[in-house]
Biopython code that builds the backbone (N, CA, C, O; Angstrom):
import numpy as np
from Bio.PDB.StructureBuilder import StructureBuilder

atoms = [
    (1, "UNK", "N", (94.165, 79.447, 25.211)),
    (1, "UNK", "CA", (93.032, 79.617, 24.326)),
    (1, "UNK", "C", (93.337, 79.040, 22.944)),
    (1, "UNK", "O", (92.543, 78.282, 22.386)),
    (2, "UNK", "N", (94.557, 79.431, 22.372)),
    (2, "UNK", "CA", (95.066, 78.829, 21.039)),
    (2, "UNK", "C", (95.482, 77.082, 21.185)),
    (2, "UNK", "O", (95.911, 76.311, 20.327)),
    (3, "UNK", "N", (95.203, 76.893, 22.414)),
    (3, "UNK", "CA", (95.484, 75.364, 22.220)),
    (3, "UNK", "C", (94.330, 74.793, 22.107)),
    (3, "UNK", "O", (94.555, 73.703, 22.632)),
    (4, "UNK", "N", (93.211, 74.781, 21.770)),
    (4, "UNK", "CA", (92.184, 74.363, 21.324)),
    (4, "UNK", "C", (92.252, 73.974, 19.987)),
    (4, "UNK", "O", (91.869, 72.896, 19.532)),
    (5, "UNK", "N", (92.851, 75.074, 19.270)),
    (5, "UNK", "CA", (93.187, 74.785, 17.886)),
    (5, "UNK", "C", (94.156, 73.882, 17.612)),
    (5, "UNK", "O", (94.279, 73.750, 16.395)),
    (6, "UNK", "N", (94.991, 73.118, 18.324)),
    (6, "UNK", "CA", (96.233, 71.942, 18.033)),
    (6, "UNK", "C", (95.234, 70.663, 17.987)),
    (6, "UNK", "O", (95.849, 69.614, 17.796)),
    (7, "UNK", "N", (93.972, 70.532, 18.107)),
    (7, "UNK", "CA", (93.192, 69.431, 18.060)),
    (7, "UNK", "C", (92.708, 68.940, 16.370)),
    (7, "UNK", "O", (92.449, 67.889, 15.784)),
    (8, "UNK", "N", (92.784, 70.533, 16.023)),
    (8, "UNK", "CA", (92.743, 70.430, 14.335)),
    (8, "UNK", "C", (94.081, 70.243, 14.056)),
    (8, "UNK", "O", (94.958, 70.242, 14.920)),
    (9, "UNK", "N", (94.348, 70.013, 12.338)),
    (9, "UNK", "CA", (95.619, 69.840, 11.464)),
    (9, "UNK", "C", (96.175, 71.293, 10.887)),
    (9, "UNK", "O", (97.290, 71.677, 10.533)),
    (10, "UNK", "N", (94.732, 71.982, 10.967)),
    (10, "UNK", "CA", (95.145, 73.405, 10.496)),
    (10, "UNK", "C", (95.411, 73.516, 11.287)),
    (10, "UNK", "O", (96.533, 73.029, 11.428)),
    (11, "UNK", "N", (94.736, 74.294, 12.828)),
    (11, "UNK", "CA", (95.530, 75.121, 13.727)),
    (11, "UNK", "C", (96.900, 74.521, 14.270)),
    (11, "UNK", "O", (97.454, 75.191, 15.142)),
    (12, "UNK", "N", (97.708, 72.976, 13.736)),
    (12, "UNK", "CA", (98.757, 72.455, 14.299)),
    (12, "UNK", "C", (99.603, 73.415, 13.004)),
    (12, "UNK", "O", (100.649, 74.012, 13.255)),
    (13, "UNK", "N", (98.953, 73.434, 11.622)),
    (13, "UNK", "CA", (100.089, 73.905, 10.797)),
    (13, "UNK", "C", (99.669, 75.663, 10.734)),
    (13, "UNK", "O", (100.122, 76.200, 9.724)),
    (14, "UNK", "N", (98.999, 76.456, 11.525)),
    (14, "UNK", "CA", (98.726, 78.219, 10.869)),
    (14, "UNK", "C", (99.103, 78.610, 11.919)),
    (14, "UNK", "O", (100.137, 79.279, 11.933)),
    (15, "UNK", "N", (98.270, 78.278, 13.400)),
    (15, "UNK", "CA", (98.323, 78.855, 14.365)),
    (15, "UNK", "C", (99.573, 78.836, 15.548)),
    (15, "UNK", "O", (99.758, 78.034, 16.463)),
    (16, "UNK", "N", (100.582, 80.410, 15.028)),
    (16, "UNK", "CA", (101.655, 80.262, 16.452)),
    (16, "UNK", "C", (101.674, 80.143, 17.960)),
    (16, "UNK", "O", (101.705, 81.080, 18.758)),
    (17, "UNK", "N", (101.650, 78.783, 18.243)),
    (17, "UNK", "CA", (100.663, 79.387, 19.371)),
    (17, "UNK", "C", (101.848, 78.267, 20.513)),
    (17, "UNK", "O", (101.453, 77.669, 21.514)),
    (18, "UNK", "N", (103.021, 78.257, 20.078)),
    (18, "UNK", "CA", (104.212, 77.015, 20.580)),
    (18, "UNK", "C", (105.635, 78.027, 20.520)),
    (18, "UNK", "O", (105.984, 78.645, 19.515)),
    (19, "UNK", "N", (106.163, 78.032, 21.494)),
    (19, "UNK", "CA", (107.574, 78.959, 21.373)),
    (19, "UNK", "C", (108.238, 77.704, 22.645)),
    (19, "UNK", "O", (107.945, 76.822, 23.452)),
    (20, "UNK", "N", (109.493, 78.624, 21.912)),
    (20, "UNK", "CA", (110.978, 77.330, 22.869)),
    (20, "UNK", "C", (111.903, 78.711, 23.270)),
    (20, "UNK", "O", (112.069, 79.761, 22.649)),
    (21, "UNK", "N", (112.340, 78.320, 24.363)),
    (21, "UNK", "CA", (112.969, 79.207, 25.091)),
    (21, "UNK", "C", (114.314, 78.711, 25.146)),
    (21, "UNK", "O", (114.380, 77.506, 25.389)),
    (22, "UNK", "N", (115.583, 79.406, 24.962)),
    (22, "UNK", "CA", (116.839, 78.959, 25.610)),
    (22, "UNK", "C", (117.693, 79.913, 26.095)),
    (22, "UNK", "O", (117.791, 81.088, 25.742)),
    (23, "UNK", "N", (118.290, 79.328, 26.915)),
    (23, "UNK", "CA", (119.475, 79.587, 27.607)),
    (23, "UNK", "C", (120.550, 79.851, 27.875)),
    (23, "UNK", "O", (120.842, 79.762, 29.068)),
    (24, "UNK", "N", (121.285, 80.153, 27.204)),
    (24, "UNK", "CA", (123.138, 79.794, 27.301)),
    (24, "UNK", "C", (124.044, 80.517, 27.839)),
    (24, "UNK", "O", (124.282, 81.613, 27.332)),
    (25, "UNK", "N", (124.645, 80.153, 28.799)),
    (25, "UNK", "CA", (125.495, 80.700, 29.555)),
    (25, "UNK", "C", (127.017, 80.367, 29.198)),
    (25, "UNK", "O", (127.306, 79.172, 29.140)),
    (26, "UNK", "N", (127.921, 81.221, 28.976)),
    (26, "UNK", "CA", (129.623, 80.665, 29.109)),
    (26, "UNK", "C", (130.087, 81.633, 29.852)),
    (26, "UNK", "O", (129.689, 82.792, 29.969)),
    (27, "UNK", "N", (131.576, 80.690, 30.699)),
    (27, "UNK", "CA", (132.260, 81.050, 31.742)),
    (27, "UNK", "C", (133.529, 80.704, 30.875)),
    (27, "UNK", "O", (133.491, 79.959, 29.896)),
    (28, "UNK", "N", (134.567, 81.282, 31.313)),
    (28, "UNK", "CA", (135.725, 80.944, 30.624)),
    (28, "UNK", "C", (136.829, 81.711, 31.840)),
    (28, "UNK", "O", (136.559, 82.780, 32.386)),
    (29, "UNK", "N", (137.781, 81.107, 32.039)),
    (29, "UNK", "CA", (138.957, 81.792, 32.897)),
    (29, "UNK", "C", (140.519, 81.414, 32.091)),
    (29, "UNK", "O", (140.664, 80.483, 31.299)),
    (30, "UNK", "N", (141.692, 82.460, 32.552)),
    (30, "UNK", "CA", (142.368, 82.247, 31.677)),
    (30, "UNK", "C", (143.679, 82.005, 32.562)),
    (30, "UNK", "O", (144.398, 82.982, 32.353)),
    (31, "UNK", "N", (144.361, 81.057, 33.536)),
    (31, "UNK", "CA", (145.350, 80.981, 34.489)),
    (31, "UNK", "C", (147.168, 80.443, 33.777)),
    (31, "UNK", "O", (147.382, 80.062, 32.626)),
    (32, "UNK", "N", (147.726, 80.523, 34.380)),
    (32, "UNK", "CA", (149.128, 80.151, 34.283)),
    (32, "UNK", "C", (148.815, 78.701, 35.367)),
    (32, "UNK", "O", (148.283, 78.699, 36.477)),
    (33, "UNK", "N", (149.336, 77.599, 34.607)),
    (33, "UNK", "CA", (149.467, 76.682, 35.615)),
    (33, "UNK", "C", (150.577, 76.395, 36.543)),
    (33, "UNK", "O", (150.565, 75.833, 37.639)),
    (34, "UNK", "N", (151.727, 77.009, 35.723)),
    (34, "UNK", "CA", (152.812, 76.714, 36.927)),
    (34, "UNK", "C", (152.834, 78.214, 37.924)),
    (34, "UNK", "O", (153.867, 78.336, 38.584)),
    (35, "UNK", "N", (152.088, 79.024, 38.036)),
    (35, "UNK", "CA", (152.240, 80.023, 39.358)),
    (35, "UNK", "C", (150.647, 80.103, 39.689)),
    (35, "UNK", "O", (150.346, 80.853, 40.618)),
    (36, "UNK", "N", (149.479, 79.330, 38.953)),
    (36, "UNK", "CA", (148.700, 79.536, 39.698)),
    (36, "UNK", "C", (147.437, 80.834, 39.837)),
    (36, "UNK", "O", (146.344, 80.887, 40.401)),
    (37, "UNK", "N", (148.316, 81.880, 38.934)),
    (37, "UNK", "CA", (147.853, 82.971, 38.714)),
    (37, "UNK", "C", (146.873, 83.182, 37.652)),
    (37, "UNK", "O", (146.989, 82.704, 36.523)),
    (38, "UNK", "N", (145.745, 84.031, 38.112)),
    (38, "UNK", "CA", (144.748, 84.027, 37.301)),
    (38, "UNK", "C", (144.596, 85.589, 36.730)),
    (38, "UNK", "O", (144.463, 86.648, 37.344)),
    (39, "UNK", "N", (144.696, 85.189, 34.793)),
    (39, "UNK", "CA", (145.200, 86.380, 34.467)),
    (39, "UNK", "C", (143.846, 86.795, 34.000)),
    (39, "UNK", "O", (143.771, 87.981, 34.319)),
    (40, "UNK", "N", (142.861, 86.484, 33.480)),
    (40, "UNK", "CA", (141.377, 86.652, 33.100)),
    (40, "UNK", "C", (140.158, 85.620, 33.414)),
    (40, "UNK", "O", (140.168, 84.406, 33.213)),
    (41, "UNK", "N", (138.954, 86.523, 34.036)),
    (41, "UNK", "CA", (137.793, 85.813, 33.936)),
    (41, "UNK", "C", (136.537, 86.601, 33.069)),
    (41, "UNK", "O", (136.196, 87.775, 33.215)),
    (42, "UNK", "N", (136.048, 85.754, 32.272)),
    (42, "UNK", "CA", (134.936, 86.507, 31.602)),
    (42, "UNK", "C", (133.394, 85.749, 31.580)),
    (42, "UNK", "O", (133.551, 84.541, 31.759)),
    (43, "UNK", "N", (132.539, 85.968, 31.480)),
    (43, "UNK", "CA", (131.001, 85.473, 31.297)),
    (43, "UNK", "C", (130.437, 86.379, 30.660)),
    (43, "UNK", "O", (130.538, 87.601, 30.551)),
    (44, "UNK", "N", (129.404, 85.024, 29.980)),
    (44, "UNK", "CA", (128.446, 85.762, 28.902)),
    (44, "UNK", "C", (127.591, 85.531, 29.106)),
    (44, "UNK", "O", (127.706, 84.787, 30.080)),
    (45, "UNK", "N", (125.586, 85.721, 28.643)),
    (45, "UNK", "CA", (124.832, 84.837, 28.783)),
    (45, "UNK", "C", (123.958, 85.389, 27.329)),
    (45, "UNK", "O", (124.095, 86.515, 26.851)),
    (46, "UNK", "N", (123.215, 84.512, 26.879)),
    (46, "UNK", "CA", (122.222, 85.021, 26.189)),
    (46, "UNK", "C", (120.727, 83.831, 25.948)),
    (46, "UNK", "O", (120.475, 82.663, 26.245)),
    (47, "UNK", "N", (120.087, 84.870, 25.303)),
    (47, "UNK", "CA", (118.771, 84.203, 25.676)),
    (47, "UNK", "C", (117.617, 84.560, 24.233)),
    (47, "UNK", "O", (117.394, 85.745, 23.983)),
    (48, "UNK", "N", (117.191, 83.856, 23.679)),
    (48, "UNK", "CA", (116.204, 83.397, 22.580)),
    (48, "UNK", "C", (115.359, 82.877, 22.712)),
    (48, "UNK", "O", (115.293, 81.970, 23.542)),
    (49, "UNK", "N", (114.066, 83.335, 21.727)),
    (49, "UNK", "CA", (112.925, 82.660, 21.743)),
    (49, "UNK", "C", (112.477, 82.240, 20.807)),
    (49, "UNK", "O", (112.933, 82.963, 19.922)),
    (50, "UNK", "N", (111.739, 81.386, 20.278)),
    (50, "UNK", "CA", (111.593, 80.789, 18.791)),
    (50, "UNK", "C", (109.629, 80.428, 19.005)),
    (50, "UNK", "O", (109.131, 79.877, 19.987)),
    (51, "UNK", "N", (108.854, 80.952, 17.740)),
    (51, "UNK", "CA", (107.543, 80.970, 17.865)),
    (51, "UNK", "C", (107.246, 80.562, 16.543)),
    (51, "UNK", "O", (107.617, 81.050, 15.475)),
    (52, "UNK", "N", (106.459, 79.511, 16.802)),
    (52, "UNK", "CA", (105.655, 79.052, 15.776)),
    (52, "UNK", "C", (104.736, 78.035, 15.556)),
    (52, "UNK", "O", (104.897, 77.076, 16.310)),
    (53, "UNK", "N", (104.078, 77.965, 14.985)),
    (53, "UNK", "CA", (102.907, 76.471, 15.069)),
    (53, "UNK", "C", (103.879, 75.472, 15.335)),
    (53, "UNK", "O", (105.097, 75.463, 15.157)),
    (54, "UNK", "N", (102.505, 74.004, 16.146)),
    (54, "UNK", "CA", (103.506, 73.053, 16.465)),
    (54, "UNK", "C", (104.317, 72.399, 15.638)),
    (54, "UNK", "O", (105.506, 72.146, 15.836)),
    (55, "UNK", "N", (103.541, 72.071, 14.524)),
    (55, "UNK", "CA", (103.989, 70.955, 13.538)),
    (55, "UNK", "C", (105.553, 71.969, 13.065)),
    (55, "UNK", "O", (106.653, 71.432, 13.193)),
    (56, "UNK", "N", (105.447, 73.294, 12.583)),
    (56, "UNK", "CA", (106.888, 73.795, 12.022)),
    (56, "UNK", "C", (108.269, 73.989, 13.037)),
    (56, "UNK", "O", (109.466, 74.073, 12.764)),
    (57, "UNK", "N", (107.335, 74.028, 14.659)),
    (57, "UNK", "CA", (108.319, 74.727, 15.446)),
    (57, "UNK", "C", (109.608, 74.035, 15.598)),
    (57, "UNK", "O", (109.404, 72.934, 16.109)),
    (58, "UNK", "N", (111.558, 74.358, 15.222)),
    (58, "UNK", "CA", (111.932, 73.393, 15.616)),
    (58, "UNK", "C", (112.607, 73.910, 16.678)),
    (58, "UNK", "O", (112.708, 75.130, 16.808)),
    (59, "UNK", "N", (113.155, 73.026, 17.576)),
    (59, "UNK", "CA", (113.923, 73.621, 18.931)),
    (59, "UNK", "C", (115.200, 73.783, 18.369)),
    (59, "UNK", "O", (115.980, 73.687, 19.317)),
    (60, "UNK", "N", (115.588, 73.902, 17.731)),
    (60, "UNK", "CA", (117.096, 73.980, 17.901)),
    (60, "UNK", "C", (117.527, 75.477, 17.078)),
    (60, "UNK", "O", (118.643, 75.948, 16.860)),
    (61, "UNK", "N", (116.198, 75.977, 16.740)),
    (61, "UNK", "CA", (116.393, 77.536, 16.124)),
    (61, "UNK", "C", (116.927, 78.508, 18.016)),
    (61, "UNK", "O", (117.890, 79.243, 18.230)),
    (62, "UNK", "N", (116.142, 78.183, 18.702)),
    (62, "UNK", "CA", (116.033, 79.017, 19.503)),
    (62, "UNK", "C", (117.670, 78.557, 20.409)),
    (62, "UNK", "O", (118.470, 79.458, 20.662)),
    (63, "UNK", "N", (117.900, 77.444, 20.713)),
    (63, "UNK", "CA", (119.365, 77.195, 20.813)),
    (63, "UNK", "C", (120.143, 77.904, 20.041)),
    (63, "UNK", "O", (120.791, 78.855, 20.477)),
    (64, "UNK", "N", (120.172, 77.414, 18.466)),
    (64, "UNK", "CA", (121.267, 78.092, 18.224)),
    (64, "UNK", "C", (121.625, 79.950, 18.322)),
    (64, "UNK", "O", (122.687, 80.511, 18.592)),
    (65, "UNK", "N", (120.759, 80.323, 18.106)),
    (65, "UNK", "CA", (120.645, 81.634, 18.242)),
    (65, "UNK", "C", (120.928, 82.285, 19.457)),
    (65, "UNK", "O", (121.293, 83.461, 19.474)),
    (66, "UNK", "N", (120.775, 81.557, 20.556)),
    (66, "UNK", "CA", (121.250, 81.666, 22.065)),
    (66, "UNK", "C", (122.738, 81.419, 22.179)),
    (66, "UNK", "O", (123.464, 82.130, 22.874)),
    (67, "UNK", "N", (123.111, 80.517, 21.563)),
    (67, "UNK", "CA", (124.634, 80.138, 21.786)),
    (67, "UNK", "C", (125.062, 81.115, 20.874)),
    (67, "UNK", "O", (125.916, 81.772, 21.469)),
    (68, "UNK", "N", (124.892, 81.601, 19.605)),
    (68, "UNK", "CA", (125.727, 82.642, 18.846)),
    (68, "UNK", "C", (125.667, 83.733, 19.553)),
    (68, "UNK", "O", (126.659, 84.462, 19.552)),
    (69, "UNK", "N", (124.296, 84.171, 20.455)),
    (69, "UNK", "CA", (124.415, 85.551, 20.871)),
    (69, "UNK", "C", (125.816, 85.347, 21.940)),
    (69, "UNK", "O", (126.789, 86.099, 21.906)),
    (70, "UNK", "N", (125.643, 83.913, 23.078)),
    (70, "UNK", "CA", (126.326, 84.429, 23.884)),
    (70, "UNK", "C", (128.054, 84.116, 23.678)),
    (70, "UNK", "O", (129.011, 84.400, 24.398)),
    (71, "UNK", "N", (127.960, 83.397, 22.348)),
    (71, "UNK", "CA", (129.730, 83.000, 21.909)),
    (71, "UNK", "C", (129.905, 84.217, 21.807)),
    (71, "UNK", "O", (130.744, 84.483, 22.668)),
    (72, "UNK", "N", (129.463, 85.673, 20.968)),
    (72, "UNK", "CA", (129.470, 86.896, 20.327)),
    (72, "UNK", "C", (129.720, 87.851, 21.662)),
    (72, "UNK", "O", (130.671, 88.629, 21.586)),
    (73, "UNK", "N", (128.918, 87.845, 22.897)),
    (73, "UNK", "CA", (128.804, 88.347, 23.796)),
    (73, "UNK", "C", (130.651, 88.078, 24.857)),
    (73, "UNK", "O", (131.390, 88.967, 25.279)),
    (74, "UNK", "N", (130.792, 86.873, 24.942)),
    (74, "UNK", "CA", (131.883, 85.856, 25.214)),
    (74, "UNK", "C", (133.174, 86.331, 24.706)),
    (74, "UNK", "O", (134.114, 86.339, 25.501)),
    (75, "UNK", "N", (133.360, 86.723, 23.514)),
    (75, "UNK", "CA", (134.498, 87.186, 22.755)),
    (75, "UNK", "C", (134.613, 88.941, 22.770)),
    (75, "UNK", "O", (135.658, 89.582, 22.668)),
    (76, "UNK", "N", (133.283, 89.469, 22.920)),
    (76, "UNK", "CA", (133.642, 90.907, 23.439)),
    (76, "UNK", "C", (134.417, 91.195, 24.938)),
    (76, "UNK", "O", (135.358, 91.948, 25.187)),
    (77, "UNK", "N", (133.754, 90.422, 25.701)),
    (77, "UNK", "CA", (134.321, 90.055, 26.829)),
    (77, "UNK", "C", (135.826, 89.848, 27.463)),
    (77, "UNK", "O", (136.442, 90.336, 28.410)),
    (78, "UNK", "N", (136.069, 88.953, 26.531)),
    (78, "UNK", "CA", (137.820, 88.278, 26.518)),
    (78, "UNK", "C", (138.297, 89.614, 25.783)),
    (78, "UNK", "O", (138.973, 90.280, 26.568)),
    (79, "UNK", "N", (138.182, 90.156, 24.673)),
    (79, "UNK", "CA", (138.849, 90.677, 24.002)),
    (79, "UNK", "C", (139.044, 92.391, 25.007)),
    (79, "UNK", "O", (140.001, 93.153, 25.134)),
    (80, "UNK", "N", (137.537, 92.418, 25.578)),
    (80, "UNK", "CA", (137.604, 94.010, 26.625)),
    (80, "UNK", "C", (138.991, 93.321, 27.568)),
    (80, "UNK", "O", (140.128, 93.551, 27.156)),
    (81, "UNK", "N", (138.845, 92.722, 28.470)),
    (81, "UNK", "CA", (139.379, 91.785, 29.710)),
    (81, "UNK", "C", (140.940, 92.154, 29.170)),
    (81, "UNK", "O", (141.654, 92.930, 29.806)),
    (82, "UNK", "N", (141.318, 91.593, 28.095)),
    (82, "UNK", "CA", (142.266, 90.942, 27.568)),
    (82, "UNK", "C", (143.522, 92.234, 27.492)),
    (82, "UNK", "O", (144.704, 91.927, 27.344)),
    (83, "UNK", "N", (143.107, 93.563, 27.606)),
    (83, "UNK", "CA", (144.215, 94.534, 27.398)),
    (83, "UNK", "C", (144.446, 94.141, 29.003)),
    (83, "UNK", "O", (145.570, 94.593, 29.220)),
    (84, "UNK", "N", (143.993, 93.567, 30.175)),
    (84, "UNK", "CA", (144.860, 94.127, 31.450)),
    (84, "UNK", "C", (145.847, 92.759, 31.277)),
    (84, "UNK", "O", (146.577, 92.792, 32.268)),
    (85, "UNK", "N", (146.093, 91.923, 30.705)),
    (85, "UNK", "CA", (147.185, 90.916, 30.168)),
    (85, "UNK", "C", (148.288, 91.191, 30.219)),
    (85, "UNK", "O", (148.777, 91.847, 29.299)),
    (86, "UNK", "N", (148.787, 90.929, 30.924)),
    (86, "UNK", "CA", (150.411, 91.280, 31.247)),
    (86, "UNK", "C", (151.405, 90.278, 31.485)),
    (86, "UNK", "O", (151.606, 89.831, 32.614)),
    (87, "UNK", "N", (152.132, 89.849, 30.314)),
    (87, "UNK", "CA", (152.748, 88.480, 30.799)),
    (87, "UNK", "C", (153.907, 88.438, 31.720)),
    (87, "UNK", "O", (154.606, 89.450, 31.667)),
    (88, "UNK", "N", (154.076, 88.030, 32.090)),
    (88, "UNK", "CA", (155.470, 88.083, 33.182)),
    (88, "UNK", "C", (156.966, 87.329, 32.325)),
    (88, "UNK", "O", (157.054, 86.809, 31.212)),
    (89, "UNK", "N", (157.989, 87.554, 33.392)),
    (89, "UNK", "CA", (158.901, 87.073, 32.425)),
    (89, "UNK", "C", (158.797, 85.152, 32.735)),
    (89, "UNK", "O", (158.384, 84.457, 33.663)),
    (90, "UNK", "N", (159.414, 84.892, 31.405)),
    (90, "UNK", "CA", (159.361, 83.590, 31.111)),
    (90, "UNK", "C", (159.911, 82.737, 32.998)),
    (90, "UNK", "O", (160.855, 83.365, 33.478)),
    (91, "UNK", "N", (159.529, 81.785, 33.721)),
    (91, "UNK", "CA", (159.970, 81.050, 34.628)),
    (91, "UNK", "C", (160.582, 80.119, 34.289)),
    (91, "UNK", "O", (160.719, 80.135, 33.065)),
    (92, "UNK", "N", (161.240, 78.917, 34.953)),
    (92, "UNK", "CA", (161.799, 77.852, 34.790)),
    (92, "UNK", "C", (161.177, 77.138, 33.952)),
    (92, "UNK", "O", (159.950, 77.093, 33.873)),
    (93, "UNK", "N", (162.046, 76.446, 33.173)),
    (93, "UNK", "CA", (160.866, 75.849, 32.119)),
    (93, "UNK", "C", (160.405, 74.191, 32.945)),
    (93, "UNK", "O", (161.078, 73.505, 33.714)),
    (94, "UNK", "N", (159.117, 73.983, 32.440)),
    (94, "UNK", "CA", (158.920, 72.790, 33.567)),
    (94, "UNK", "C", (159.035, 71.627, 32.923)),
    (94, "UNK", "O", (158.420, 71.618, 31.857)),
    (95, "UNK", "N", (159.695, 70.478, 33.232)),
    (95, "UNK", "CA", (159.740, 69.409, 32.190)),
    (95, "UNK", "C", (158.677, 68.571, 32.534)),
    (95, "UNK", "O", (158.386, 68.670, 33.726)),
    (96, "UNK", "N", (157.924, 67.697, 31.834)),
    (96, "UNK", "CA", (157.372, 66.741, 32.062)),
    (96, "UNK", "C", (158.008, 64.989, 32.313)),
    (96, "UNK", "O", (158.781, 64.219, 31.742)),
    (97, "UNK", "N", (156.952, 65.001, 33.765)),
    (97, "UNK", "CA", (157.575, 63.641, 34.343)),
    (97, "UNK", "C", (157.008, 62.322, 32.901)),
    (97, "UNK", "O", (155.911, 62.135, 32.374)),
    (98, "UNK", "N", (158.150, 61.767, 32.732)),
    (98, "UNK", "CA", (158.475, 60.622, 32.155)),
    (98, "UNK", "C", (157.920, 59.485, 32.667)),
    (98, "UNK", "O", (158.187, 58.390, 32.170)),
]
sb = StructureBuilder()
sb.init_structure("model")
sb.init_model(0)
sb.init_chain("A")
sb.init_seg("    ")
for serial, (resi, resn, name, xyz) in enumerate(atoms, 1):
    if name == "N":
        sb.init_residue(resn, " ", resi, " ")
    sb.init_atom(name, np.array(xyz, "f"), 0.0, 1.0, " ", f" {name:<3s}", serial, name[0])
structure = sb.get_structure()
């Protein structure tokens, strides 16, 4: 119904009638490469919406705000996860092939 009004200049600059949606998901795992062993996995996700007439709306409000929730979400995560961390004793040290 409000898109009738994007045909005018006013309803492109008064009327909210345009939103952007995002997404963001992070995965993160935390392994030893020489045994293979996987000492943490964590995921986050978060999700934003951004509303406003066309002409002001910009997309990258609703991104960023998605990625801070789920970096924020991401680091509670690791940091809960992170007390079952138990390092083992040091192994052979591995040299790199030349």
């Amino acid at each position: 119904m409000l898109s009738v009004l994007n045909l005018t200049l006013v309803g492109m600059v008064i009327v909210p009638g345009h939103h952007k949606e995002a997404l963001t998901i992070i995965e993160g795992v935390v392994f030893d490469n020489r045994n293979e062993y996987v000492y943490l996995v964590a995921s986050a996700e978060a999700t934003s919406v951004a509303t406003a007439p066309l002409a002001l709306l910009d997309d990258r409000d609703a991104s960023r705000k998605s990625r801070l929730g789920a970096l924020h979400r991401f680091g509670d995560a690791l940091a809960r996860e992170a007390h079952r961390f138990r390092p083992g004793p040091p192994g052979p040290r591995y040299e790199t092939p030349k």
